[in-house]
C-alpha positions in Angstrom: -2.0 -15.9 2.3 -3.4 -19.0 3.7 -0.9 -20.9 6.4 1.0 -17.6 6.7 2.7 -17.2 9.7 0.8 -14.2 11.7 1.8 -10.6 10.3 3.8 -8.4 13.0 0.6 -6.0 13.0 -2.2 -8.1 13.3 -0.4 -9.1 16.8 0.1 -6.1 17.4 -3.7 -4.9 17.6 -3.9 -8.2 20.2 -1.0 -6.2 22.2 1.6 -8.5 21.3 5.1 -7.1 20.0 7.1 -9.6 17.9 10.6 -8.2 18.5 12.5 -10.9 16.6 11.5 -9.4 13.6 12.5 -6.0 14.6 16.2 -6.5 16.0 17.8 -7.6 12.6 16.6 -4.2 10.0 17.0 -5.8 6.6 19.8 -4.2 4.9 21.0 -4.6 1.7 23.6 -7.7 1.6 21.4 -10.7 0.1 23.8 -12.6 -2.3 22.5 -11.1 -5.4 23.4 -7.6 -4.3 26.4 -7.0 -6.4 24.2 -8.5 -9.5 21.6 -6.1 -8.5 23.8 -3.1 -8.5 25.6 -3.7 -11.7 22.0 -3.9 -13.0 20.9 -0.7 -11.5 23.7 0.9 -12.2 23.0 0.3 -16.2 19.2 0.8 -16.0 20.3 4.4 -14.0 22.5 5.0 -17.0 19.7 4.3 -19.9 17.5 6.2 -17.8 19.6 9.7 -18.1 20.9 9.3 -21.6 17.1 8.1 -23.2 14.4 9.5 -20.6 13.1 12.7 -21.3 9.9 13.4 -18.9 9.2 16.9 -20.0 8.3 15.9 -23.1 7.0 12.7 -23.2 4.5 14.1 -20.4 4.0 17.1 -23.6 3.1 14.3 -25.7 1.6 12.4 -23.8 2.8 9.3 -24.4 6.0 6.9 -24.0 8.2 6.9 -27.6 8.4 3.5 -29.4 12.2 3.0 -28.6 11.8 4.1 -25.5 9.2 1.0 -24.8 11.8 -1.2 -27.0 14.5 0.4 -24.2 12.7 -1.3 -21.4 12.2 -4.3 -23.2 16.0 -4.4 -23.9 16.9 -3.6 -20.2 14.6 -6.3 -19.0 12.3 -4.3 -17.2 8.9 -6.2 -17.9 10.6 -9.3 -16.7 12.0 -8.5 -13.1 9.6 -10.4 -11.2 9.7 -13.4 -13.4 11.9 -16.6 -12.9 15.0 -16.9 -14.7 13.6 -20.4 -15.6 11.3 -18.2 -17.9 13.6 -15.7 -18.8 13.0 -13.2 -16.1 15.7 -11.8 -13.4 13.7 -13.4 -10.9 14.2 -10.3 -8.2 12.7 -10.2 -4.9 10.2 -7.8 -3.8 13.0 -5.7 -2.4 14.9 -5.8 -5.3 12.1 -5.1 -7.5 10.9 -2.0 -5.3 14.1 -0.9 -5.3 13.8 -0.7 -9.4 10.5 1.0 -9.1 12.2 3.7 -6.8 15.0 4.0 -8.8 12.5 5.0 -12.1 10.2 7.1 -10.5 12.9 9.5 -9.7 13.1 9.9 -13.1 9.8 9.2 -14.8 6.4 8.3 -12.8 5.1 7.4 -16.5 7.5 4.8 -17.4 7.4 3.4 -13.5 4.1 2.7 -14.0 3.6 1.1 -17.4 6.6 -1.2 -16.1 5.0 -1.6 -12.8 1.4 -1.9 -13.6 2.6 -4.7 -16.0 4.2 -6.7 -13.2 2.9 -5.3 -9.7 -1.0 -6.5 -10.9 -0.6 -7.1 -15.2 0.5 -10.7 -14.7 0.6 -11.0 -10.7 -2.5 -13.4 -10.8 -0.3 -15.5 -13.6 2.4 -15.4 -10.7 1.1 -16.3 -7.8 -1.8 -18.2 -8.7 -1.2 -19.6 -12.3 -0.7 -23.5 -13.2 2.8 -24.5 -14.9 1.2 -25.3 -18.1 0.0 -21.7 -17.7 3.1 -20.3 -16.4 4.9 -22.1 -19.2 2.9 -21.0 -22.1 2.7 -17.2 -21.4 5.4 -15.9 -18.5 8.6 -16.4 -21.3 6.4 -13.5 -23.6 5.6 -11.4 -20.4 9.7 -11.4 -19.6 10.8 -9.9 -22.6 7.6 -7.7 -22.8 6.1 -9.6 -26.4 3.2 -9.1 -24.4 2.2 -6.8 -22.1 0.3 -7.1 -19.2 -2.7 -5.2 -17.9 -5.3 -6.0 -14.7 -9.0 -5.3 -15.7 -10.8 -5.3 -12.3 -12.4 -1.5 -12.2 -15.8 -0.9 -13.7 -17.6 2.4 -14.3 -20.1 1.1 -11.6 -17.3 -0.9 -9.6 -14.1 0.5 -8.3 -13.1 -0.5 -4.4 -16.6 -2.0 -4.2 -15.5 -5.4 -6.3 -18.9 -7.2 -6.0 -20.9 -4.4 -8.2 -18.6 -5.9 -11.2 -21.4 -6.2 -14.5 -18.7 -8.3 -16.4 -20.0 -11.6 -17.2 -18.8 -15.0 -18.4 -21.1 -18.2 -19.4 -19.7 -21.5 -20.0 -20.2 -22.9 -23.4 -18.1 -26.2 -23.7 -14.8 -26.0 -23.4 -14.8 -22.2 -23.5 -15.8 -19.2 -21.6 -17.7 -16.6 -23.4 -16.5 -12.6 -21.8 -18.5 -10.0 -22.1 -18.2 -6.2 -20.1 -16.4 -3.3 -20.3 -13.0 -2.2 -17.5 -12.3 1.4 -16.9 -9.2 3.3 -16.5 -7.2 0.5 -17.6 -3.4 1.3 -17.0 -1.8 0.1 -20.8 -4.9 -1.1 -22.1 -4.2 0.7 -25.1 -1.2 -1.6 -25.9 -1.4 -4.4 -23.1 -2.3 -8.1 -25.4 -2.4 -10.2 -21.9 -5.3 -8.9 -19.6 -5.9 -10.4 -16.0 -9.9 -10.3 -16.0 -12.2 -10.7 -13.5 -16.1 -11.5 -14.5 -19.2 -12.7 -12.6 -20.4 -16.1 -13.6 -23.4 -18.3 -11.8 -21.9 -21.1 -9.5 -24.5 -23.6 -8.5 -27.1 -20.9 -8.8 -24.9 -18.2 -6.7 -22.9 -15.2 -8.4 -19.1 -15.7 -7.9 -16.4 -13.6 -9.8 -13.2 -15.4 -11.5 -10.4 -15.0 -12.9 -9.6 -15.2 -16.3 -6.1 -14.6 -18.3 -7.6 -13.2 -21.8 -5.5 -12.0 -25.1 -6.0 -9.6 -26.9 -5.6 -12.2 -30.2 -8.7 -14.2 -28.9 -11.5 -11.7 -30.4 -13.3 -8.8 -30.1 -11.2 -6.9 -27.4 -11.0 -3.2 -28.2 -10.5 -0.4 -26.6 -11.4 3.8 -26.2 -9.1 6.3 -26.5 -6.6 7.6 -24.4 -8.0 9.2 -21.0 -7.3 12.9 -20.5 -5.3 12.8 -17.2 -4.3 15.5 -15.1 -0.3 13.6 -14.3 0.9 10.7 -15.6 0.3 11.9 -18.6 2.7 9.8 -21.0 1.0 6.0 -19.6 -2.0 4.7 -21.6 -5.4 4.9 -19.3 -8.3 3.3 -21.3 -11.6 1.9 -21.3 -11.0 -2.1 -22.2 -14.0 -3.7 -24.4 -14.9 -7.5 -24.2 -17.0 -8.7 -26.4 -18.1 -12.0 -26.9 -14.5 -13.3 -26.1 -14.0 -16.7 -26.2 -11.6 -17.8 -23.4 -10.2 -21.7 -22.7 -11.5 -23.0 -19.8 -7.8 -23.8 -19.1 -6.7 -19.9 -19.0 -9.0 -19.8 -15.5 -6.8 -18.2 -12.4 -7.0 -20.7 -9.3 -10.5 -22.0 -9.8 -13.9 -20.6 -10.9 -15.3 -18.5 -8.4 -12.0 -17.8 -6.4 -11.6 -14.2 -8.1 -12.1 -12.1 -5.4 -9.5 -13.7 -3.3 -7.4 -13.7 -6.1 -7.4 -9.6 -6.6 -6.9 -9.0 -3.4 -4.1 -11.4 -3.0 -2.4 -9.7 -6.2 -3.2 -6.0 -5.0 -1.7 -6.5 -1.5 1.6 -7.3 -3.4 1.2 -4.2 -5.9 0.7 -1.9 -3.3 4.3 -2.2 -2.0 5.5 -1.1 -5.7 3.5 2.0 -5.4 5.3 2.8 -1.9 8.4 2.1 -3.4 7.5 4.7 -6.4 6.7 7.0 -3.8 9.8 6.8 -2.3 11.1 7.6 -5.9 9.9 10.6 -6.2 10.5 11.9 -3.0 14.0 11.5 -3.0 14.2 12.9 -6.3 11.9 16.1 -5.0 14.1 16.4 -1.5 17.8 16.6 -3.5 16.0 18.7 -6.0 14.8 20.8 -2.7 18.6 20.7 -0.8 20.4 22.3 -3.5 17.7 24.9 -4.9 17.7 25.8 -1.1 21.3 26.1 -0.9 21.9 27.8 -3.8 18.6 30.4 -4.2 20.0 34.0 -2.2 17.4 36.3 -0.1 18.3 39.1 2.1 21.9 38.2 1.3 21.9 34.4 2.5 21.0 31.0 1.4 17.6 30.7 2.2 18.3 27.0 3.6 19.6 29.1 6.6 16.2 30.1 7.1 14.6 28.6 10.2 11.1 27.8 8.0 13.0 26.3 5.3 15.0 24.2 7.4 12.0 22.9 9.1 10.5 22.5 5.8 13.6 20.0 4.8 13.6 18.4 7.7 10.3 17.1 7.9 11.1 15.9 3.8 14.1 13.8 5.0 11.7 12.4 8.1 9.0 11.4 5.5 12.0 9.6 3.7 13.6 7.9 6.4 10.0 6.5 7.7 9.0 5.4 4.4 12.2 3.8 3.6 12.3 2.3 6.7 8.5 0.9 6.3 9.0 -0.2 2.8 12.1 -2.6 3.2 11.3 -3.9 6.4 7.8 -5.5 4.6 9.1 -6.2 1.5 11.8 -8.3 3.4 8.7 -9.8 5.3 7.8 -10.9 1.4 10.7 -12.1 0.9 11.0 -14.9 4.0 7.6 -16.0 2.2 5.7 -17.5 5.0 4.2 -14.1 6.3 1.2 -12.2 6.2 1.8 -8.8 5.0 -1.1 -7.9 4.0 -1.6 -5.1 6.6 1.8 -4.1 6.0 1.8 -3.4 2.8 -1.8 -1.6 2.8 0.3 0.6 5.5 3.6 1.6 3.2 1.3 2.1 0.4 -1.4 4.7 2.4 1.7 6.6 4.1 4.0 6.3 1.4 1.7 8.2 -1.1 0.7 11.0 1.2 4.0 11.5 2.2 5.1 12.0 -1.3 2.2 14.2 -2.0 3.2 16.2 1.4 6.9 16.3 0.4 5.9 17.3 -3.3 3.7 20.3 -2.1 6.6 21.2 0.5 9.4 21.1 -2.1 7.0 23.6 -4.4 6.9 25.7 -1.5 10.8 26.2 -1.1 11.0 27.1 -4.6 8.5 29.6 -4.8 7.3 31.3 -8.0 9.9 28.8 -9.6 7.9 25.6 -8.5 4.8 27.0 -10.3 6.9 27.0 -13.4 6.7 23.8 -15.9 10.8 24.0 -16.4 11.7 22.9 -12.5 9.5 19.7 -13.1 7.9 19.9 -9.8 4.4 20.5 -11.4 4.6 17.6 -13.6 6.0 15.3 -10.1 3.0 17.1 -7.8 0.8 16.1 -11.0 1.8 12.6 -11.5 2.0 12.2 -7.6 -1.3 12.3 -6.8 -2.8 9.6 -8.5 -1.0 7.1 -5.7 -3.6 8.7 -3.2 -6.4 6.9 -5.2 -4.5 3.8 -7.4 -5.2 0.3 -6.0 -7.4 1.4 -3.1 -8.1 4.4 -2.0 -6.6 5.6 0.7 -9.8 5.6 3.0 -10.7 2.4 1.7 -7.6 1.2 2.9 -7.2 2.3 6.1 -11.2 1.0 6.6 -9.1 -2.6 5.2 -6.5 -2.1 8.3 -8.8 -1.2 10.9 -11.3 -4.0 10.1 -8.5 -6.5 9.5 -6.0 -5.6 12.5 -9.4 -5.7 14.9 -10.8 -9.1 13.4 -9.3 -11.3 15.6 -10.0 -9.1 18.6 -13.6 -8.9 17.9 -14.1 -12.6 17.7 -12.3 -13.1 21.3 -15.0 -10.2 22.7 -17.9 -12.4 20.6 -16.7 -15.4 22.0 -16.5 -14.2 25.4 -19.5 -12.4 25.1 -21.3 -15.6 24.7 -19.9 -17.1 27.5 -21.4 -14.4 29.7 -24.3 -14.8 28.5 -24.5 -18.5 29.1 -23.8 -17.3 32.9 -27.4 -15.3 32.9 -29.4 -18.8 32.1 -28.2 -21.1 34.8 -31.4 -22.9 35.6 -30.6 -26.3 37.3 -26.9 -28.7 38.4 -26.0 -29.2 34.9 -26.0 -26.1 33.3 -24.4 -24.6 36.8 -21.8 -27.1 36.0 -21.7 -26.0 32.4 -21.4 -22.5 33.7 -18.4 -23.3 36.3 -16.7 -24.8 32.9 -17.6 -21.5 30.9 -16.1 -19.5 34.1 -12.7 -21.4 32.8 -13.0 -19.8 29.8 -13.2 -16.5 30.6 -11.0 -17.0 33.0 -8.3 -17.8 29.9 -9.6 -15.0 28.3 -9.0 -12.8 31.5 -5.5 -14.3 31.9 -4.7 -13.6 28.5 -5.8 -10.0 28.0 -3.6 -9.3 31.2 -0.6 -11.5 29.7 -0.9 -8.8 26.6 -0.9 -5.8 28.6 2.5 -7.2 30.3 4.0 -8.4 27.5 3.7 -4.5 25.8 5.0 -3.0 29.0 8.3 -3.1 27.8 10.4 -4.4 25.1 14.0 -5.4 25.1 17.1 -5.5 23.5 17.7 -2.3 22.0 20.9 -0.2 22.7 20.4 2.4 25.3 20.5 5.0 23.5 17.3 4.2 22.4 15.2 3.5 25.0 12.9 6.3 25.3 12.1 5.2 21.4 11.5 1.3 22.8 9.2 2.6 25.7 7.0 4.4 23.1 7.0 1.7 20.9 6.2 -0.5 23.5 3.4 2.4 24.9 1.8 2.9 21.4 1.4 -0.8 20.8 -1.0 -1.0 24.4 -2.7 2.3 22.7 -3.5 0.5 19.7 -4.6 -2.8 21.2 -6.5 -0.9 23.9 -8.0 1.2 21.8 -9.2 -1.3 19.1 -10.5 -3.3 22.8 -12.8 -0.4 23.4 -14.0 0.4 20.3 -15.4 -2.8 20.0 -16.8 -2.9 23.6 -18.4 0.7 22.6 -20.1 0.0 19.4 -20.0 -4.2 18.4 -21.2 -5.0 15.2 -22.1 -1.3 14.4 -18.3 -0.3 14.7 -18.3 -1.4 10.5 -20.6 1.2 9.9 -18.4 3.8 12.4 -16.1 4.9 9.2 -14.2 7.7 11.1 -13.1 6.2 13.7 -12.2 3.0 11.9 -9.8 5.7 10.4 -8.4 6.8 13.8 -7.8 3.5 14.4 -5.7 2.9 10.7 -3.6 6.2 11.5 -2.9 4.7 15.1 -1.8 1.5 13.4 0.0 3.2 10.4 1.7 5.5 13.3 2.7 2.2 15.3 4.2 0.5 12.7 6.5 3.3 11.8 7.7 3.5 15.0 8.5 0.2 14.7 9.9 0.4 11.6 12.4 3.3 12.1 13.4 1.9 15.6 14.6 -1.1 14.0 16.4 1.0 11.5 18.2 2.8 13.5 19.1 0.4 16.0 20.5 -1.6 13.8 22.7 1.0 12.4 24.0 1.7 16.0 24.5 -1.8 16.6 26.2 -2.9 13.1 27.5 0.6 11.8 29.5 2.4 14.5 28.0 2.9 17.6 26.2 5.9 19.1 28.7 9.0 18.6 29.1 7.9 14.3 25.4 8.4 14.0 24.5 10.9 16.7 22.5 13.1 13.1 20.6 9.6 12.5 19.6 8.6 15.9 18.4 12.3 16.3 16.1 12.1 13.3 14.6 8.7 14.1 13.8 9.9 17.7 11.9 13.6 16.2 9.8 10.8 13.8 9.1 8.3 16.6 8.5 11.3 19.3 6.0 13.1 16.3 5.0 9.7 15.2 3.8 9.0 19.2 2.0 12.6 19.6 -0.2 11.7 16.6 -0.9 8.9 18.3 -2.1 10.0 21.4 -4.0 12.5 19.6 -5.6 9.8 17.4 -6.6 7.7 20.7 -7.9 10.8 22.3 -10.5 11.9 19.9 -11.7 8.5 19.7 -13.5 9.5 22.8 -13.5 13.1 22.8 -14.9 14.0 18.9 -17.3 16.2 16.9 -18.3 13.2 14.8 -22.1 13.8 15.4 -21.3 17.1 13.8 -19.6 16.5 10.5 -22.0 14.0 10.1 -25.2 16.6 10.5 -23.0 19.0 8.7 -22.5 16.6 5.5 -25.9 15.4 5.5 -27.0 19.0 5.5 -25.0 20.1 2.5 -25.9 17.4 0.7 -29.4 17.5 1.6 -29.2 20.8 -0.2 -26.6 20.4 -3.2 -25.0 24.1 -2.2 -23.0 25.6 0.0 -25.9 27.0 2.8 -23.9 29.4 4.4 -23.4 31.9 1.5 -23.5 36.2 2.8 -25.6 36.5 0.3 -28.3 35.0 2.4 -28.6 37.2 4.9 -30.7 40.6 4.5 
């Protein structure tokens, strides 16, 4: 997002705390709210008179009238402007329809999402009008369907090992490769491609928008899935497609910008899912509880159970919390969210995966069983742990991001020292006293950033043990990322697990952050501190567990076993088996 204002997290790995953005929690009363509800309120309806996800999960496969349903209640056109024919939501509007779904049906969720999240994002935010004109009217009412053909069988989160190729040849572009695990590609007729080509003797990857009416696009059959079951995963086929040179996203060569750009918007959609499903598995979870006897009493009176539904409604609250703060940071649309969003997506889907395997445990024997659903929800739940990054991919994305600015301050000032070491004669002393400015600056600023996290303001009183570790775990984070830089410089890309210490620390922070403003705002606007005594009590056990990890996190980034599970990996790997079987030993 070029010219984007700075993200709230990337300031704070330089220890700054942007508190405007946290004093006004984004609830829902945008003008279009009552549209929206009247809207979601018919969707909700069509969804529990048509959707059955037992058996289309059986089946394995989404019903033709139930496609035509979505189609009728516009859900391949949410994103899309009404000048096209689309509701034109926001990104909090449309997360809220993909958490609405998934409560119902993670297959549908996704064939909708997938469509509009990465399907036709590139058309979005990077197409031309004339493009934009010419296709987005057949993507609103779902005459075409969109799928994003990035993933290779020899290129998944590594992008540059794509083998798709295009070659100019007049006024067309000739495709040919093969994408894996293509989410609709067994239906999808609009496919957002990206191919190497040869730029000025250099390999670049672009973007192409290709149809499934301009040749020899095929596809395999239907992947054998362990959840979502009832969406089409296939291997896509290109071969010698012929593709205008006008149907080129953003310019030749600008492709890898461009699928980043499109997945840091689609991961929001799959927090929102998340958030779907476990609000679907937590009610599910409250009433089984109350309701299942043992030992003559409700076994939500038991101490284990409770705990086990309490830290459900904390992975709730915190995801909520994270999601509609940064898709509001969308909507002002002149932020970087990237971070953000790589955050709700990474602790959204392994707190639905958490909550999912908690919920089976309440019910026992009966959450083993097909007719409680939960199977088919654990099932289709995991595949957010892997979809548009994996999750260790993405926290290497927020380490390396949130510490990039950092870095180059410590390079920069790193060269200045230097400079100090070669002073030979009156002008390079002079030179020198001018460098000693700099650092000076850069001395001045890193204390200015240790002040400024000291303490933040304006929260109600009630809450300010939850400020003080807010304003605590942002010097953590920013300290932290200082001295693993100072510790390991250029090697610290190569340092993997504590690169992921670091993303949990950040993930951790912005939580905090995100459920302080929450519930601060609720004080503040929605009764005061005696009406919500339950919810200020539940943000303070997530911030107060939240912090914990986060010391914890800091902590082992000098006190680890790393060496170890290093040896320990290479070892069993060295030997393809598990060395420490009994059955060694005489």
């Amino acid at each position: 997002m070029p010219g984007a204002k700075t993200s709230f997290m990337k300031s704070l790995f330089n220890g700054s705390i942007n508190e405007t953005l946290l004093h006004h929690y984004p609830f829902y009363n945008t003008p279009r709210e009552d549209d929206f509800r009247l809207m979601h309120t018919s969707i909700e309806d069509w969804l529990k008179g048509s959707v059955d996800a037992m058996k289309f999960d059986d089946e394995k496969k989404l019903p033709k009238e139930v496609i035509q349903g979505m189609k009728d209640m516009g859900l391949f056109g949410l994103i899309i402007p009404e000048i096209y024919g689309g509701s034109e939501f926001t990104q909090t509007f449309y997360t809220r329809t993909l958490e609405l779904t998934n409560t119902h049906d993670a297959s549908l969720t996704l064939t909708y999402g997938a469509h509009q999240s990465i399907g036709l994002k590139g058309l979005y935010l990077y197409g031309t009008e004339a493009q934009k004109k010419k296709y987005m009217p057949l993507l609103s009412t779902g005459e075409l369907i969109a799928a994003f053909a990035l993933t290779e069988p020899g290129a998944g989160s590594d992008a540059a090992g794509l083998k798709s190729r295009i070659v100019r040849e007049g006024d067309h572009y000739v495709l040919n490769g093969a994408k894996l695990w293509i989410t609709n590609g067994g239906f999808a007729n609009f496919f957002t491609v990206f191919a190497k080509e040869t730029i000025d003797g250099e390999e670049k990857i672009t973007a192409l928008m290709v149809t499934r009416d301009m040749g020899d696009v095929t596809h395999g059959p239907e992947e054998q899935k362990l959840g979502i079951k009832a969406s089409s995963t296939v291997e896509v086929i290109f071969k010698d497609v012929r593709v205008p040179v006008e149907n080129v996203l953003g310019k030749p060569g600008d492709g890898f910008k461009i699928a980043m750009g499109i997945l840091n918007q689609g991961r929001l959609g799959l927090a929102g899912g998340a958030l779907g499903a476990i609000k679907s598995v937590l009610e599910q979870s409250i009433v089984y509880a109350k309701n299942r006897k043992a030992f003559g009493h409700a076994i939500s009176d038991f101490g284990l159970i409770q705990d086990m539904l309490t830290e459900m409604t904390c992975h709730t609250y915190a995801v909520e919390a994270m999601t509609y703060l940064t898709t509001s940071f969308v909507d002002n649309g002149d932020m970087d969210y990237s971070l953000e969003a790589a955050i709700c997506k990474v602790y959204g889907t392994e707190a639905a995966w958490t909550c999912l395997n908690l919920a089976m445990q309440i019910h026992g024997g009966n959450g083993y069983m097909k007719d409680y659903g939960l199977e088919r929800k654990l099932r289709d739940a995991r595949i957010g742990i892997i979809f548009e990054g994996t999750n260790e991919i993405l926290r290497l994305f927020i380490a390396l991001t949130g510490i990039k600015e950092p870095a180059s301050e410590y390079k920069r000032i790193g060269k200045e020292l230097q400079s100090l070491q070669n002073v030979r004669n009156l002008d390079s002393l002079n030179d020198a006293i001018g460098r000693i400015g700099v650092i000076s600056e850069f001395a001045f600023a890193q204390m200015k950033q240790n002040v400024s996290t000291e303490r933040v303001e304006g929260f109600h009183d009630v809450l300010s043990k939850e400020a003080e570790r807010l304003s605590t775990a942002a010097k953590t984070l920013s300290n932290t990322a200082g001295k693993l830089i100072r510790q390991y410089g250029q090697k610290l890309m190569d340092e993997q697990i504590q690169l992921a210490r670091l993303a949990d620390i950040a993930i951790d922070t912005f939580m905090i952050a995100a459920v302080l403003s929450r519930v601060n705002s609720v004080v503040e606007k929605h009764g005061g501190p005696e009406k919500n005594a339950q919810e200020i009590a539940l943000a303070q056990l997530i911030i107060r567990n939240a912090k914990a990890r986060i010391n914890q996190n800091a902590y082992n980034t000098k006190a680890n076993r790393d060496e170890d599970v290093k040896s320990i990996a290479t070892h069993v790997t060295s030997v393809e088996k598990y060395p420490f079987d009994l059955a060694n030993y005489k």
